[in-house]
C-alpha positions as CSV (number, residue, x, y, z in Angstrom):
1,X,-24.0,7.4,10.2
2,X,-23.7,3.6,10.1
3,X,-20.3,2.5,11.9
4,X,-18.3,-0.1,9.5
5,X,-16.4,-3.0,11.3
6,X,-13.2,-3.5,9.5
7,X,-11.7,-7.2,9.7
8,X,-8.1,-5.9,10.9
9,X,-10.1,-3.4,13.2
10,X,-11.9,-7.1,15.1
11,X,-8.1,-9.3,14.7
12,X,-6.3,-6.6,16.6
13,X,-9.0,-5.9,19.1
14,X,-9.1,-10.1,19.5
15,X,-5.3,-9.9,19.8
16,X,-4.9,-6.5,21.8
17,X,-7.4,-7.8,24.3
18,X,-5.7,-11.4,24.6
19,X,-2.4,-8.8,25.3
20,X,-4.6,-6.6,28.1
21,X,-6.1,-9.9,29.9
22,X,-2.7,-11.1,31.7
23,X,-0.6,-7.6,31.4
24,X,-4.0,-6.4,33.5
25,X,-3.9,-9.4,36.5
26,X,0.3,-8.6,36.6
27,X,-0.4,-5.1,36.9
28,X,-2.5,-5.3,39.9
29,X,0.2,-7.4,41.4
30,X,1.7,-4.3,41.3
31,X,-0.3,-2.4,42.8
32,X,-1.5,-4.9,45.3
33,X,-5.2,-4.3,44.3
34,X,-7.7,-7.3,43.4
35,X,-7.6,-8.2,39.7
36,X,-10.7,-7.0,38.7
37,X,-10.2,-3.7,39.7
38,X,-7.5,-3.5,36.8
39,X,-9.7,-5.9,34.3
40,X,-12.6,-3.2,34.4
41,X,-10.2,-0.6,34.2
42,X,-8.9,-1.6,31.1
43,X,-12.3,-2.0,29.5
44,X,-13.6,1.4,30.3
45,X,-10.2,3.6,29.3
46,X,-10.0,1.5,26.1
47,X,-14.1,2.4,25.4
48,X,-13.8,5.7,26.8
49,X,-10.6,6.4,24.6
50,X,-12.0,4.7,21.5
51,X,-15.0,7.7,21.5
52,X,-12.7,10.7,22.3
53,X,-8.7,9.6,21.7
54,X,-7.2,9.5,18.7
55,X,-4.5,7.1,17.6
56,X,-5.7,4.2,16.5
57,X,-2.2,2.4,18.0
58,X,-3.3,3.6,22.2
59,X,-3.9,1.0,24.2
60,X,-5.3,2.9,27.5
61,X,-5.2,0.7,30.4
62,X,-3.4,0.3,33.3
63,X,0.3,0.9,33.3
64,X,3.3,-0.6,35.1
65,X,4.2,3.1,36.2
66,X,0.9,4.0,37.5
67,X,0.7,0.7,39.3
68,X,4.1,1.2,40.8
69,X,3.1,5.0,42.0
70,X,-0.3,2.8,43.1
71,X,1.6,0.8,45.0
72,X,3.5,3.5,46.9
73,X,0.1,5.2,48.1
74,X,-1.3,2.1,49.3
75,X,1.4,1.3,51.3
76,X,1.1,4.1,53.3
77,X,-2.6,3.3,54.3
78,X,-4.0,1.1,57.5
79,X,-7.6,1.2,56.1
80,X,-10.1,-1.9,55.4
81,X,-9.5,-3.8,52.1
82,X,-13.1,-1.8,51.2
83,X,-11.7,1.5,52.3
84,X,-8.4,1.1,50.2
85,X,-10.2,0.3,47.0
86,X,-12.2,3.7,47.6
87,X,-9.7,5.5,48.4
88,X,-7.9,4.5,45.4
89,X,-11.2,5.7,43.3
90,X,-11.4,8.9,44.5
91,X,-7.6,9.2,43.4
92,X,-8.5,7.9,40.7
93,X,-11.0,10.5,39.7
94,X,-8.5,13.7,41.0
95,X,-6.6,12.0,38.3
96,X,-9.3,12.6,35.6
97,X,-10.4,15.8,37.0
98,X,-6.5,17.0,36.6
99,X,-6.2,15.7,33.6
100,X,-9.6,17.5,31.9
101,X,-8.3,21.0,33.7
102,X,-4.9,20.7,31.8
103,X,-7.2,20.0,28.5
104,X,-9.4,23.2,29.3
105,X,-6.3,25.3,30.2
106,X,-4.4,23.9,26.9
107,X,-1.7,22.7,29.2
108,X,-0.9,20.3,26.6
109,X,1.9,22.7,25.7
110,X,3.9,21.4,28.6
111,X,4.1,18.1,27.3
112,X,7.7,18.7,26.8
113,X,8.7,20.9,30.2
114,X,10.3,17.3,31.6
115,X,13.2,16.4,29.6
116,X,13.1,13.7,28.2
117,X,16.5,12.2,29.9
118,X,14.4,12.4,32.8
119,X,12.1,11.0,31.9
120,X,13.9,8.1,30.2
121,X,15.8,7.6,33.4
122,X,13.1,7.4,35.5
123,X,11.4,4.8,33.4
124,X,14.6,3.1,33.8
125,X,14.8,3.5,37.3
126,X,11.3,2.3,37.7
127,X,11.6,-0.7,35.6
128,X,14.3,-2.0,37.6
129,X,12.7,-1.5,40.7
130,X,9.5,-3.2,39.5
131,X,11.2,-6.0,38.0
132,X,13.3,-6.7,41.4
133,X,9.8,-7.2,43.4
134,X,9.0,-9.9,40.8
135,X,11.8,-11.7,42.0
136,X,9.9,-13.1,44.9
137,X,7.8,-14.4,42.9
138,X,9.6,-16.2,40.9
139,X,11.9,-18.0,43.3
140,X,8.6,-19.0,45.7
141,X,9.4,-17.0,48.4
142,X,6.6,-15.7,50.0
143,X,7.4,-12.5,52.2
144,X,9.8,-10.3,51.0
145,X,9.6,-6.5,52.1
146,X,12.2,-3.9,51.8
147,X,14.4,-1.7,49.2
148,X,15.5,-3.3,46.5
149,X,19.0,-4.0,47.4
150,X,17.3,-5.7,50.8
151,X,15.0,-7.6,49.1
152,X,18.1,-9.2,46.3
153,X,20.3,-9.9,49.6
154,X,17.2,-11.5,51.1
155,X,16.6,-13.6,48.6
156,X,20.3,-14.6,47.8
157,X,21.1,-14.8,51.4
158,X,17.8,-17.8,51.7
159,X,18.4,-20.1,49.4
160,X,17.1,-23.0,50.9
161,X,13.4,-21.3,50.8
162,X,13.7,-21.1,47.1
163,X,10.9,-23.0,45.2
164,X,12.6,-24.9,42.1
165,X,8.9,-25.9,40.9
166,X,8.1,-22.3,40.9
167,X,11.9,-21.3,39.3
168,X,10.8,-24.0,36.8
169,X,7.6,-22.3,36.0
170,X,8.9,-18.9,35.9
171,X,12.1,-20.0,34.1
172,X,9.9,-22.0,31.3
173,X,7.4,-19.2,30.6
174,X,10.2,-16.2,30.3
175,X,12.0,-18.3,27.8
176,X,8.6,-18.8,25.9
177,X,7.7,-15.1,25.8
178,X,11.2,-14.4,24.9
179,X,10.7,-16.7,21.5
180,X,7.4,-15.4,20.8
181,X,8.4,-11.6,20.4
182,X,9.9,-12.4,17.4
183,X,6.0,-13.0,16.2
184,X,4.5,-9.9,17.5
185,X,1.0,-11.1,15.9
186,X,0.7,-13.7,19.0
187,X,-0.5,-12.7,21.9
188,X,2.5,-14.2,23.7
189,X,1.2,-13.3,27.4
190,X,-2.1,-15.1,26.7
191,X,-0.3,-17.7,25.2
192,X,1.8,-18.5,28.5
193,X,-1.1,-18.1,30.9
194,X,-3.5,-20.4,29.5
195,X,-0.4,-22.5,29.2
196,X,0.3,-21.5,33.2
197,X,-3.2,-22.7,34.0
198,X,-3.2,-26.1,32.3
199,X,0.6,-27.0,33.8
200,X,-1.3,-25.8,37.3
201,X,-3.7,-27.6,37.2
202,X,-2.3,-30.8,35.8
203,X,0.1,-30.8,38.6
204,X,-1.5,-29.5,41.4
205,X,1.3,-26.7,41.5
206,X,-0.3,-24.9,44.7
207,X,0.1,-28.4,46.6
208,X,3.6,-28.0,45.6
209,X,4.2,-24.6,47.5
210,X,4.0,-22.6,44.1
211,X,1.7,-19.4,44.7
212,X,-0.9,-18.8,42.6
213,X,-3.4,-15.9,41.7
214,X,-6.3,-17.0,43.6
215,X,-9.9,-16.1,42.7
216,X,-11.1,-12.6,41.0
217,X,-14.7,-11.5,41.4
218,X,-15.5,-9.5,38.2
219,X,-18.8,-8.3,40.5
220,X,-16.5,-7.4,43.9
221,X,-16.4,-3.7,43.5
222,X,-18.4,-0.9,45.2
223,X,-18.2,-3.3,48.9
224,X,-19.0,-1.1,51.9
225,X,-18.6,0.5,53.9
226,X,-18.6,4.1,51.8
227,X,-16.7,5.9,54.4
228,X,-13.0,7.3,54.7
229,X,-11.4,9.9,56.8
230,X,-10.8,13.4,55.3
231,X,-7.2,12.9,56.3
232,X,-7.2,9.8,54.3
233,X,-8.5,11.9,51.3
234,X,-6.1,14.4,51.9
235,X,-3.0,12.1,52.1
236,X,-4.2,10.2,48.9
237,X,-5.2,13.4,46.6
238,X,-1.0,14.3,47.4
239,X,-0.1,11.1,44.9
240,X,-2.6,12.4,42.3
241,X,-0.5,15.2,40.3
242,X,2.6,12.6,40.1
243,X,0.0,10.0,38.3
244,X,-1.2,12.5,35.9
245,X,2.3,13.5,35.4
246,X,3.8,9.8,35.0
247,X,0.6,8.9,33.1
248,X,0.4,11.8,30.5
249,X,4.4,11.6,30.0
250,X,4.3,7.9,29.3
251,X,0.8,8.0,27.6
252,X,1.8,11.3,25.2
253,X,5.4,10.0,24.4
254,X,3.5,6.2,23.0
255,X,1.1,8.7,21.3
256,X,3.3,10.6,19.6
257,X,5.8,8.6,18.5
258,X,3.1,6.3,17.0
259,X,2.1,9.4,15.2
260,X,4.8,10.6,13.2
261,X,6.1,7.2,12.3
262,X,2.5,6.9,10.4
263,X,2.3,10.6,9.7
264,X,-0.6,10.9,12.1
265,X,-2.0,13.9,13.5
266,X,-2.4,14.3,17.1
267,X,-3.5,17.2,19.4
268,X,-1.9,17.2,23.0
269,X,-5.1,18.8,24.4
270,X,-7.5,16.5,22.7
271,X,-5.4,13.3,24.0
272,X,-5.6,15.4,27.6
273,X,-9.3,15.3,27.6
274,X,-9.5,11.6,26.5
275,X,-7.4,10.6,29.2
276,X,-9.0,12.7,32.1
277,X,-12.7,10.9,30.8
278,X,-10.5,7.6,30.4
279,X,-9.7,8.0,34.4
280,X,-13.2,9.3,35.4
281,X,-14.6,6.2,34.0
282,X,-12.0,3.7,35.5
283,X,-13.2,5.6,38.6
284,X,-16.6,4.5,38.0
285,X,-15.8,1.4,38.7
286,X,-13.4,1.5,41.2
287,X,-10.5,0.9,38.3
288,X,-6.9,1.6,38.5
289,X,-5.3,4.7,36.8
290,X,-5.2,4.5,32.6
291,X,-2.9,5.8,30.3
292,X,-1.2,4.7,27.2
293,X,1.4,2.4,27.9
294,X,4.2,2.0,25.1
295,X,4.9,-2.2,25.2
296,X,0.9,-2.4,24.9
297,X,1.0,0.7,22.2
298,X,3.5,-1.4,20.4
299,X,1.5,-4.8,20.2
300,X,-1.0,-2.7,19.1
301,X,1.1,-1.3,16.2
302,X,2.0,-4.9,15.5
303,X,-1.1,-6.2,15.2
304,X,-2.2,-3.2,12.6
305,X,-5.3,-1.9,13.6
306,X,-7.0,0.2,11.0
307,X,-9.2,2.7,13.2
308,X,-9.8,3.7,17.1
309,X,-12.6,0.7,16.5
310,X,-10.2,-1.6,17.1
311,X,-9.6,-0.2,21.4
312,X,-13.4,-0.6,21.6
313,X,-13.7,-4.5,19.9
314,X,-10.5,-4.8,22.6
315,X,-11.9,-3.8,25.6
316,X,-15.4,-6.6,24.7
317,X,-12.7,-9.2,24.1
318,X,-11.4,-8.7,27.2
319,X,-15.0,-8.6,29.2
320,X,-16.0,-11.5,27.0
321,X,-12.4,-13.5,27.9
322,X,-13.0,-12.4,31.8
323,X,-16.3,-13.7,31.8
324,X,-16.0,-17.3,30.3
325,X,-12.5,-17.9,31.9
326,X,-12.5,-15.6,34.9
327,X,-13.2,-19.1,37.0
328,X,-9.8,-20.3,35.7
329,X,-7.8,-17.3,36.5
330,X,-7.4,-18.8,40.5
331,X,-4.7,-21.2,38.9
332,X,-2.1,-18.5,37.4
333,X,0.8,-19.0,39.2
334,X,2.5,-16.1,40.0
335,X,5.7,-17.0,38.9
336,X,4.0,-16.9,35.0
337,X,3.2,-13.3,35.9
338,X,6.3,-12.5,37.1
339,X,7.0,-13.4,34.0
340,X,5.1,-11.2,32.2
341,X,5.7,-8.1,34.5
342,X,9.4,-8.8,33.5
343,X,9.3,-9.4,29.8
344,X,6.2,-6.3,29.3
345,X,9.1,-4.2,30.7
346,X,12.0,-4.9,28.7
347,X,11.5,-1.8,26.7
348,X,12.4,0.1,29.6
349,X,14.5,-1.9,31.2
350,X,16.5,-1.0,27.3
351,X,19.5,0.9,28.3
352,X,20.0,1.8,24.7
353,X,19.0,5.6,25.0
354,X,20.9,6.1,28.0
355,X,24.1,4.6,26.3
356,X,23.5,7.3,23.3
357,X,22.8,9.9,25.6
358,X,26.4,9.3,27.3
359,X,28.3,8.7,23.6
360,X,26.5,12.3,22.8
361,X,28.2,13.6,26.2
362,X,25.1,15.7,26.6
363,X,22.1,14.6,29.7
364,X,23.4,10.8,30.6
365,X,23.9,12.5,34.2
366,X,20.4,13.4,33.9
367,X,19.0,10.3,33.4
368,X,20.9,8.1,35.4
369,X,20.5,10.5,38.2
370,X,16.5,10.3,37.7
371,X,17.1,6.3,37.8
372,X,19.0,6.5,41.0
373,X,16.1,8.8,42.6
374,X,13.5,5.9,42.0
375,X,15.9,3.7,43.9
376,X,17.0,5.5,46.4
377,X,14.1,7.0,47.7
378,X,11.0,5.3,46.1
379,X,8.3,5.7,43.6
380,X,7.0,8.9,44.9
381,X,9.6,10.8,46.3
382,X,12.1,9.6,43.5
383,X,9.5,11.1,41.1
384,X,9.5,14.5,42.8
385,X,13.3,14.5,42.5
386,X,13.0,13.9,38.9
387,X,10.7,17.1,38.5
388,X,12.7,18.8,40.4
389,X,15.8,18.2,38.8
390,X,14.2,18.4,35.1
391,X,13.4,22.1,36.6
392,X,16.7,22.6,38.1
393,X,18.5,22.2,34.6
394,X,16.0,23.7,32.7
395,X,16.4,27.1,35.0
396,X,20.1,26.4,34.9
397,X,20.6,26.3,30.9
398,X,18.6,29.8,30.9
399,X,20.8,31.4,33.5
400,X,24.0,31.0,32.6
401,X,25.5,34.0,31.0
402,X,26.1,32.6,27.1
403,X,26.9,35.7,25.3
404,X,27.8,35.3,21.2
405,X,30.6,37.7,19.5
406,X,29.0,37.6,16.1
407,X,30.7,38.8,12.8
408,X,29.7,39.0,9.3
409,X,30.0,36.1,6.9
410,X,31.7,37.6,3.8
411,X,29.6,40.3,2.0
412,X,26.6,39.1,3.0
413,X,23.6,40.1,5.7
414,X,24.2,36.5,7.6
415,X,25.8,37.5,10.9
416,X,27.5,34.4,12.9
417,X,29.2,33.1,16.0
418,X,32.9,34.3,15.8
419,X,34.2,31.6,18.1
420,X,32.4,28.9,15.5
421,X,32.9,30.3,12.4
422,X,36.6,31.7,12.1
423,X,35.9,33.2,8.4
424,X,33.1,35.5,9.9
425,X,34.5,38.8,10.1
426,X,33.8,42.1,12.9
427,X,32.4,45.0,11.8
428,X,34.8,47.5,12.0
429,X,34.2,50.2,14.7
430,X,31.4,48.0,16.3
431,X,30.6,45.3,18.4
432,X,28.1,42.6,18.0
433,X,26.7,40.7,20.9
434,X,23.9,38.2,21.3
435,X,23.0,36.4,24.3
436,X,22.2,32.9,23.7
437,X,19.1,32.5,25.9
438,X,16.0,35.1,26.3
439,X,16.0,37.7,28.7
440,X,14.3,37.0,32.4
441,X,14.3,37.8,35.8
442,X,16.7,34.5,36.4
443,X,19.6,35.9,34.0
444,X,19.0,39.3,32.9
445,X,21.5,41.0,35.5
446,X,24.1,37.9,34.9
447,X,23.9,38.0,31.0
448,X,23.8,41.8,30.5
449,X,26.5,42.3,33.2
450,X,28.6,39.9,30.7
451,X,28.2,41.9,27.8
452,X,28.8,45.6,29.6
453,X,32.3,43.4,30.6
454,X,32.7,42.4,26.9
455,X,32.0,46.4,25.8
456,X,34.4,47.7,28.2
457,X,37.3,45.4,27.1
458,X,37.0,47.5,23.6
459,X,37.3,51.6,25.2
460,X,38.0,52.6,21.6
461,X,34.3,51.4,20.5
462,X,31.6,53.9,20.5
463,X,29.0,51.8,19.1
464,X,27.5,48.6,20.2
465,X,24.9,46.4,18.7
466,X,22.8,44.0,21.3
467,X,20.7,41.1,19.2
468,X,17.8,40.2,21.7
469,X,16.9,37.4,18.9
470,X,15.9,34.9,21.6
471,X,13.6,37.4,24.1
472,X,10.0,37.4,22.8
473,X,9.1,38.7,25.9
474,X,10.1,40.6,28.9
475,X,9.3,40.1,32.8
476,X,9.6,43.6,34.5
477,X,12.6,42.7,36.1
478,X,14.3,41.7,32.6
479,X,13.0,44.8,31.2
480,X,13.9,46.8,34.4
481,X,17.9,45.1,33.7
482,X,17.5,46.7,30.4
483,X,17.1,50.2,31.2
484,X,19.2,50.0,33.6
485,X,22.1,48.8,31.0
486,X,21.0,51.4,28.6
487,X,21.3,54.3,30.6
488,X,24.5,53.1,31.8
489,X,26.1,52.4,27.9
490,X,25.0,56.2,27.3
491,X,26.6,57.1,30.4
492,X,30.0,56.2,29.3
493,X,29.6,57.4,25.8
494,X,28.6,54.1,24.3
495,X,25.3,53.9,22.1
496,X,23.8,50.3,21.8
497,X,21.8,49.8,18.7
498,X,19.4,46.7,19.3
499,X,18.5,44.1,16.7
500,X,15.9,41.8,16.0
501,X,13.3,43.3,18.5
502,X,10.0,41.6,18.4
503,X,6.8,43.6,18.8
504,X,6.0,42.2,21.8
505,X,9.2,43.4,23.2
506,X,9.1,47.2,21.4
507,X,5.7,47.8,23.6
508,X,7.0,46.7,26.7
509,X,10.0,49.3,26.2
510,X,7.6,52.0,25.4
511,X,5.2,51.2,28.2
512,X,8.5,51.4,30.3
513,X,9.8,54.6,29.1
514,X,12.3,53.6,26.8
515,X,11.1,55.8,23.8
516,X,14.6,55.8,22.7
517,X,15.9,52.4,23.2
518,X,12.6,51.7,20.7
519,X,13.6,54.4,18.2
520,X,17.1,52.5,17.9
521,X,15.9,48.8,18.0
522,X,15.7,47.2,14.5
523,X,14.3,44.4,13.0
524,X,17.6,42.4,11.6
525,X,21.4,42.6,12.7
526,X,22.0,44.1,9.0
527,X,19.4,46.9,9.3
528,X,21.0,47.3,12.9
529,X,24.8,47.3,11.2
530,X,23.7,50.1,8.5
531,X,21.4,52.1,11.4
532,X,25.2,52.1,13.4
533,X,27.3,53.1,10.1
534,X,24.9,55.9,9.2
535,X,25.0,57.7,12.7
536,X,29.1,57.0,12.4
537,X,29.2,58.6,9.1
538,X,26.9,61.6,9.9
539,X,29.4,62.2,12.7
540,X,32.1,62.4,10.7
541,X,30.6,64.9,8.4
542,X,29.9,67.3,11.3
543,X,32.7,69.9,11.5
């Protein structure tokens, strides 16, 4: 089938790549990697992702995240420039190689297991630590190493080796970029580095002490020698599964939010796959990690690409701009980058969502502890305490012992929350419990504990009905808890009557021996109610 080149499809690949070209040299500033090694990057995910993604709005290409997390890893190395960049391609392909396993596995699913306060926050965190080591760059001063709070005193505390041509620069091409947001149609970033490279050369900047990119050799990958130590491999794969994770949050949340603002359809394991090729072909050519960023996502969007054409016709631009100016890109001073490291982040740096998180009262903790992790202890280890402590509520929301009073809601078969809904009545000689959270080996003992407790404070009920509504499954310790609270209701004279049992659940009990518990669980709180009332009434009719 013939392929049709739409005219939007070639503007917003032309603009999307003029977007890629500086974001791409300022990311591996980052990640203190040659510039070509993001450039090439950038062209294969946005190929790669053009055949197998699909949002037309993705952008895959390096990310300020990833380069940050690069950043970390490479610190931690004393290997040969040629050695680094090889280690960082094998990490780059455990990257792609995690990524297609979660796509086989249909991991996609677990998209959502970090929360996104956590997530938010750690974005936060990170975009304030990446924006502080731009700092340096953009007052002229040339070594600067440290936290973040060292490297602010260090440059407060040394004013007098401050650059004010390279403030000026700086200064000039933030305001500039600033202005041209407004016009999302211009490539602002190109815009101030061509400008960067005329004012540089013009002036001579470098003879004036302002830093500058240097040279990038499109053709300097794949340098012996081939050779790393297996310890080396071992310490690098480590920083793989927080890339995949960083990545795929940051890539899926630009994806999806794209998508149901256009009424899109996306499939998490799809994008998965795309990504994990993405990587493998970045990996190819000794590229940084890929992903879809959200500032590039939303240039994108701006732009209005009609079809995934558009990332392909984006990643030529930008091999066709790297070729015919790639001589020029020596003069970028780095303040300009700085620049637009700093302005590419102000979506993050946004503390919007954390403000509405705190006016909710519900997760600003959350994030702002994540943001503190990134500060405090770094990329990496600040990215395993956000994990963790995405886990650590997540395991603490189903534990705790939430058990509902319900009551009926006039004459009808809706059954409420008594504490919420004060017209909901009880049902007289019963009681009608429902824990709030499904059944597991972390709560079951806790939450069925809490409901033997709010039994025994009625001893003139005989009758109990237990609405497992939220368990569609059982572990055998949950089921085991179960049993165990059965045969203890009957003990003291008590029969429970269960409600809203799923299937699932019924053939666990009868695998477990609870033939009875099965011939009293029902499939609604009413048939449950009327189940209770006819074994109360057929009592009473016996002499």
């Amino acid at each position: 089938m013939p392929v049709t080149v739409n005219r939007r499809d070639v503007i917003a690949g032309l603009s999307i790549a003029g977007l890629m070209l500086p974001e791409a040299i300022a990311y591996s500033g980052i990640a203190g990697v040659p510039a070509q090694h993001a450039i090439l990057a950038a062209i294969m995910g946005c190929i790669v992702y053009a055949f197998f993604g699909q949002s037309r709005f993705a952008v895959v290409s390096p990310t300020s995240s990833s380069a940050a997390i690069l950043a970390a890893m490479l610190a931690t190395l004393s290997v040969t420039p040629a050695q680094k960049m090889l280690l960082v391609a094998i990490t780059v392909a455990l990257v792609g190689v995690l990524f297609l396993l979660a796509a086989v596995t249909r991991l996609g699913a677990l998209s959502s297991v970090i929360s996104r306060p956590v997530l938010r926050g750690f974005a936060f965190g990170l975009a304030i630590l990446i924006t502080i080591k731009q700092l340096p760059s953009l007052f002229g001063i040339k070594e600067t190493t440290g936290e973040p709070l060292a490297i602010l005193l260090q440059i407060l505390s040394h004013p007098q080796d401050w650059n004010p041509d390279s403030i000026a620069v700086g200064v000039i091409a933030l305001a500039v970029l600033l202005l041209l947001r407004r016009r999302p149609a211009i490539p602002g970033s190109l815009v101030v580095i061509v400008a960067g490279i005329a004012v540089s050369i013009l002036l001579n900047l470098q003879s004036r002490g302002v830093a500058v990119v240097g040279a990038i050799d499109l053709a300097g990958i794949w340098a012996g020698p081939f050779s790393v130590s297996l310890d080396d491999v071992a310490h690098v794969a480590r920083f793989a599964p927080p890339l995949v994770l960083i990545l795929f949050a940051e890539s899926w949340g630009t994806v999806r939010s794209f998508s149901l603002r256009h009424g899109e359809s996306v499939d998490s394991n799809r994008e998965l796959r795309a990504f994990g090729l993405a990587n493998i072909a970045s990996a190819a050519v000794q590229g940084m990690p890929v992903g879809a960023g959200f500032s590039a996502g939303a240039a994108s969007e701006a732009v209005g690409p009609q079809s995934r054409l558009a990332s392909a016709i984006a990643a030529i631009g930008l091999a066709a701009f790297s070729l015919v100016a790639s001589g020029w890109f020596a003069f970028i001073p780095q303040a300009v980058l700085a620049a637009v490291i700093a302005v590419a982040l102000l979506h993050a740096l946004d503390p919007t969502p954390i403000i509405r998180l705190w006016r909710l009262g519900n997760d600003a903790y959350l994030a702002l502890a994540a943001a503190a992790s990134v500060l405090a202890f770094g990329v990496l280890n600040g990215m395993l305490v956000a994990v963790a402590l995405s886990f650590a509520v997540f395991v603490r929301r189903l534990s705790l012992p939430h058990v509902m009073h319900l009551g009926r809601l006039g004459d009808s078969h809706d059954f409420v929350d008594i504490e919420r809904h004060p017209d909901a009545k009880d049902v007289s000689g019963m009681i009608i419990l429902r824990p709030a959270q499904p059944l597991f080996f972390g709560n079951a003992e806790p939450i069925l504990a809490a409901v033997t407790k709010r039994i025994a404070a009625r001893p003139e009920l005989r009758v109990a009905i237990l609405s497992l509504e939220e368990t569609f499954e059982l572990d055998s310790t949950a089921l085991d808890a179960l049993l165990e609270f059965d045969a203890s209701m009957q003990h003291s004279g008590i029969v429970v009557y269960y409600a809203r049992v799923h299937d699932h659940v019924r053939d666990l009990l009868l695998a477990g021996g609870g033939n009875d518990m099965v011939a009293r669980s029902n499939f609604s709180v009413d048939d449950a109610v009327t189940a209770a009332m006819r074994r109360e009434e057929s009592h009473a009719q016996q002499p």
